[in-house]
N, C-alpha and C positions, 0 to 999 in steps of 0.2 A: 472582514469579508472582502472577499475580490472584486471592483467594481470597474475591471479595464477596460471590458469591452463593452461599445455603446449598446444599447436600445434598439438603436435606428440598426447598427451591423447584425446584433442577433434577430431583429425581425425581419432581415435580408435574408440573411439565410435560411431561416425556416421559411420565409417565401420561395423561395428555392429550392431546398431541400425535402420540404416536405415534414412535415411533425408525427410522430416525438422525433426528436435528431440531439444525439452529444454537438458539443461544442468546445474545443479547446486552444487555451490564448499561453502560445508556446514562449511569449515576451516574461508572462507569470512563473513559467517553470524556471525559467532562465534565474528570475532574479529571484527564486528559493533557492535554489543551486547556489546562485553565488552567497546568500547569504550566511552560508553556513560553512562555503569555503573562505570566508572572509573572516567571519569570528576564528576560525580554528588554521588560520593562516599560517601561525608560528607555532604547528605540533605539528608533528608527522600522521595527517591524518588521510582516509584515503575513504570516499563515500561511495555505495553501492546502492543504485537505485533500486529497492526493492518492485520488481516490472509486475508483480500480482498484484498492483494498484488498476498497473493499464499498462497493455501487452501490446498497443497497435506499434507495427511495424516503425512506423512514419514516427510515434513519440519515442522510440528508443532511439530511430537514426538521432532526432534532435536532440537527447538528454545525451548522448552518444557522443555529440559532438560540442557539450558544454564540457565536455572531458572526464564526463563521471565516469566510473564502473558499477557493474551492475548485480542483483541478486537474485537467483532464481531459485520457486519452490518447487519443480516439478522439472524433470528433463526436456520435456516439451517448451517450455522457457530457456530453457538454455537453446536447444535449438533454434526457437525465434531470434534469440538474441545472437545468434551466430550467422544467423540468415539475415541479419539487420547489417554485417557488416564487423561485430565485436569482435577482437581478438578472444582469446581462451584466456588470457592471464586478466581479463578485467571482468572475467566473469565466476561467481561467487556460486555456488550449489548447498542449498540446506534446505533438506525434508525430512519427512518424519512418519512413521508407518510404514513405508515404500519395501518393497522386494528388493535384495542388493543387485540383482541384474542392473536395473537403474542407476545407480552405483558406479557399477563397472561399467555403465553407457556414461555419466561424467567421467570417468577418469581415460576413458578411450578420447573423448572432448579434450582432455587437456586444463579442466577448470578446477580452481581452486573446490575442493569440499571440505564441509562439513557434517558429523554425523551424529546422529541422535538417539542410539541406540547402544545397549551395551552388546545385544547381539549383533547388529551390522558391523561393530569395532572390530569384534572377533573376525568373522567372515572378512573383514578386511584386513586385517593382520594376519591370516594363513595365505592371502593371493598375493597380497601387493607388499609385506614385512614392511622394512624402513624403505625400501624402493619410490615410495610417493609420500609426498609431505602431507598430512593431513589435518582437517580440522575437529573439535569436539564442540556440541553444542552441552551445555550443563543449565541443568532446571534451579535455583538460586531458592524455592521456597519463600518469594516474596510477589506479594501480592498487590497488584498495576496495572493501569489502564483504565479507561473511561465503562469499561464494562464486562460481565465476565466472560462473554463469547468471545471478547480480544484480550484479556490477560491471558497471560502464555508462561507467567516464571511461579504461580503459585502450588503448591502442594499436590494439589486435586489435579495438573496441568498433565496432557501427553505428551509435552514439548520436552527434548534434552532429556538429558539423562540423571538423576537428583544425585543433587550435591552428596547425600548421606551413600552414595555409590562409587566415590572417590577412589576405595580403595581397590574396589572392585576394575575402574578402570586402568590405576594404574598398573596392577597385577598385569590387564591385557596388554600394555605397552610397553611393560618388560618381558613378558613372554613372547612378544611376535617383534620387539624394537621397533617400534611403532616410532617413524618420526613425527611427531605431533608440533606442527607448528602455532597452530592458535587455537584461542581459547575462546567462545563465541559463549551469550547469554544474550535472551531478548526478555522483557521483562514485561512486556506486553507492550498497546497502542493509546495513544489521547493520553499522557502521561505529562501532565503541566509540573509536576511538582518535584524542581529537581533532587532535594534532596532525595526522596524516594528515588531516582534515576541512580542517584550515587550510592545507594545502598548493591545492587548491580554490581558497580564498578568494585568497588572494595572487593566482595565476592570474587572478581576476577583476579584484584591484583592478590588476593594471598591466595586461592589458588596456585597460582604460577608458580610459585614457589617451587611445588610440587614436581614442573615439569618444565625440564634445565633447556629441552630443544623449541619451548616455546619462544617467540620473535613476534605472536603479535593478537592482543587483544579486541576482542569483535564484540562492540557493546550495544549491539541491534539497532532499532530505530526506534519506534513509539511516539516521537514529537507532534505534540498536540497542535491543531489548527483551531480557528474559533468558525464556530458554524453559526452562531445568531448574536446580535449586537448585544455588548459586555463580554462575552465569554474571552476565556484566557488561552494563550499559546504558551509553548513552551518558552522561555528565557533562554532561548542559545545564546545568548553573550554569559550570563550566569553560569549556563552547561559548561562553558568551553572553559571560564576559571575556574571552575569546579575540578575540572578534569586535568588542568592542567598542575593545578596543587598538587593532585591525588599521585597525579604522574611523577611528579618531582621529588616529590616525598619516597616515595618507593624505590625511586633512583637513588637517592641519599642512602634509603637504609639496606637495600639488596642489592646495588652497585648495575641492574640491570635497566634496560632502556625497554620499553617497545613499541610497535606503532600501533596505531590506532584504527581501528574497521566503524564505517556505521552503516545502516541499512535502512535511511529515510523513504519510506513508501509515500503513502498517505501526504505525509508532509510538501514531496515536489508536488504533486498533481493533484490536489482537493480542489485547491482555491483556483486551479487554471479552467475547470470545467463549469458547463452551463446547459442544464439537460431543459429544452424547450417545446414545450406540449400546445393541442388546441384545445381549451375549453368546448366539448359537445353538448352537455345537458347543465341544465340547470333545475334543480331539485329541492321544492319547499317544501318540508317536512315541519312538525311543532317541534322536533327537536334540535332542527337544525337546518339550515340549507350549505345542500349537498354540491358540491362543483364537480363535474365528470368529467374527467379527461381522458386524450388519444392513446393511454399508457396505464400502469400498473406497477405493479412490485416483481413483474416479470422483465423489469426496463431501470427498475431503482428502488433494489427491494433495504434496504438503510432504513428508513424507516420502520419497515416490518420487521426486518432483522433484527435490529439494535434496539428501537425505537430514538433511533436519532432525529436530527434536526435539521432540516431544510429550507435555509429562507428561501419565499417564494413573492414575487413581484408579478405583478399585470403589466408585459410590457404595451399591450394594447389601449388601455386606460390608467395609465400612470396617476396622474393628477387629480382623478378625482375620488368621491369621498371613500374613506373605507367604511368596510362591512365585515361582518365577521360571517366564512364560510369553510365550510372542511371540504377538503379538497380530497378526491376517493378517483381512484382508477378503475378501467372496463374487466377487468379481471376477473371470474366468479368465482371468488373467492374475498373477504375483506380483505382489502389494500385501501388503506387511508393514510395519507402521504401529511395530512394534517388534519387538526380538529377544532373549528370555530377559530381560525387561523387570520386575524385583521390586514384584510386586502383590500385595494383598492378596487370598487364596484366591478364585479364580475358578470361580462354579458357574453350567451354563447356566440362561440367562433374568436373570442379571445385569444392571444398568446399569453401563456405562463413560464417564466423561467424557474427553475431550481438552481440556485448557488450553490458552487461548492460541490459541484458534478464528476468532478474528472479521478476518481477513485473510488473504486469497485461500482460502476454506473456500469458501463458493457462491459466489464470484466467477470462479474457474476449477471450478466442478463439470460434469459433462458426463451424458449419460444414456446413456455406454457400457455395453454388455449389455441396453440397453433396461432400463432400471432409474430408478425416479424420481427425481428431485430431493429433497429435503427439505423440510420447512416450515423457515419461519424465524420467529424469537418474542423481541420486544425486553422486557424488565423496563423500566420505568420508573416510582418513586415505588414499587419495591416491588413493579408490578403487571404479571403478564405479560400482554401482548398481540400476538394473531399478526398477522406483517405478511406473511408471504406463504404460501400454502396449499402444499402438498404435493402434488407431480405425482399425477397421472391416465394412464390410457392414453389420457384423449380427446387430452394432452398432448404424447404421443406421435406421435398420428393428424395430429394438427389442420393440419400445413403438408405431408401427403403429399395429390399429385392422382392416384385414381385412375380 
């Protein structure tokens, strides 16, 4: 777990800012970033930060400017990322369900795609033929990730297009000359165990076989983070020998090379964030005491969601003794962020932080109960600055016609 930024900085800023508030330590993203361009130094590799982690302007300029490129699920993301500054060639488009209008608003963009349909293929091979390089996403039938709302490659999955459809797509790529440049499979998220990673990759590399104008395999993201003390991360030094076998081999026996795509979400920006609430009630129940806070699962809803894990600290009484409290938000509806959760003595008007805040925290936040959003406030060089303001009722008003 992330432990870079102090106590004393995060109970400055919530002095400040005001609670609940994100908090993000752009030093953290930095050295995920590099850590993965450092394992994978000597292959031709090329990372896109998948931005449906965290879309603020301010953290794509920065990941932007560690040199990554970027991945977007939704056209609205690509534009962000275009209005942040990104050229079109470092930006990545893959969705799924979506109307081809969409489609043809990336490729008016300029940005690389890819497509997950065998219908949108078509529709894109009668407008655009061999004219635009494109990409195919393909569903692998294998079953990944920390849970099954984030596998994305198994059977039951609406992601990509299933492998037992191969010939169905190749049929479409000779009929319209489809130049198909890459070959994309995400295999889901929280995915410690590489060899299950490399089952993915195989997939990919004998596919290719198939498709002579492919130049470059996209093998998603998924890399697990540890959200509570013991838990496991992925082995990217492991990944990258894995990978680089698998690559060399293939070289050996099909004489072809290619480069290599990934799409780390989660992984740059989990551990940089720090979502920090006020303790308002305190609640003795015989089954429990309850801890209330300024926030809900309308602010960080991962736990409801998932039922994931959030370590949680008193940064207000650090030191002394714990107690066991479930920690519940103002929302009406259950939102318990933990339960009978060992903290140290919880008195109202406390600060509590949540670890491991900075992906899908205001990315999916909502204003159910008519309830603000947060500010949101990046550290960098040390120095917090706010990147985006805290709702308003005007915020509320501002898209109804009365």
């Amino acid at each position: 777990m992330s432990n870079s930024l102090s106590s004393e900085l995060l109970t400055g800023i919530a002095h400040k800012y005001g609670t609940p508030v994100y908090i993000y330590d752009t030093e953290k993203i930095s050295s995920q970033y590099h850590s993965l361009t450092n394992e994978f130094s000597d292959q031709s590799v090329r990372f896109f930060y998948a931005c449906k982690a965290l879309t603020n302007i301010s953290i794509l300029k920065h990941i932007h400017a560690l040199g990554a490129s970027f991945d977007c699920s939704s056209i609205n993301e690509v534009k962000l990322a275009r209005y942040a500054g990104i050229p079109a060639e470092k930006i990545l488009y893959t969705s799924n369900s979506i109307a081809f209008s969409e489609i043809e608003e990336a490729q008016k963009e300029g940005v690389h795609i890819n497509i997950d349909s065998l219908s949108n293929l078509e529709k894109f091979g009668k407008k655009f033929g061999n004219s635009y390089p494109v990409g195919i996403r393909l569903r692998p039938n294998i079953m990944a990730g920390g849970n099954i709302n984030i596998s994305t490659g198994h059977a039951k999955s609406k992601f990509g297009i299933p492998i037992e459809k191969i010939d169905e797509v190749i049929d479409l790529v000779e009929q319209y000359n489809l130049n198909i440049a890459v070959l994309h499979v995400h295999t889901g998220s929280e995915i410690s165990d590489v060899g299950l990673y490399m089952k993915g990759v195989h997939v990919l590399l004998d596919l290719a076989q198939k498709f002579p104008t492919v130049h470059t395999l996209d093998l998603g993201g998924g890399f697990k983070v540890p959200y509570e003390e013991g838990d496991t991360r992925t082995d990217i030094h492991l990944l990258a020998e894995e990978i680089r076998n698998a690559f060399d081999l293939a070289k050996q026996n099909t004489g072809r090379e290619y480069k290599i795509w990934f799409e780390p979400g989660k992984y740059m920006v989990s551990e940089c964030g720090y979502f920090v609430v006020s303790v308002t009630v305190l609640k003795e129940t015989a089954a429990t005491t309850f801890a209330g806070v300024d926030s809900g699962f309308n602010h960080l809803i991962r736990p409801m969601f998932y039922g994931s894990y959030h370590h949680i600290e008193n940064l207000s009484n650090p030191g002394d003794e714990k107690k066991k409290y479930s920690v519940v938000g103002n929302i009406c509806e259950t939102d318990t962020f933990a339960w009978e959760r060992e903290i140290a003595e919880i008195r109202e008007g406390d600060l509590l932080v949540f670890r491991n805040a900075g992906a899908y925290g205001m990315e999916m936040a909502s204003n159910f109960n008519s309830r603000f959003k947060p500010a949101e406030v990046m550290v960098k060089d040390g120095k917090p600055q706010l990147i985006r303001k805290r709702d308003t009722l005007e915020d509320l008003l501002k898209n109804q016609v009365i």
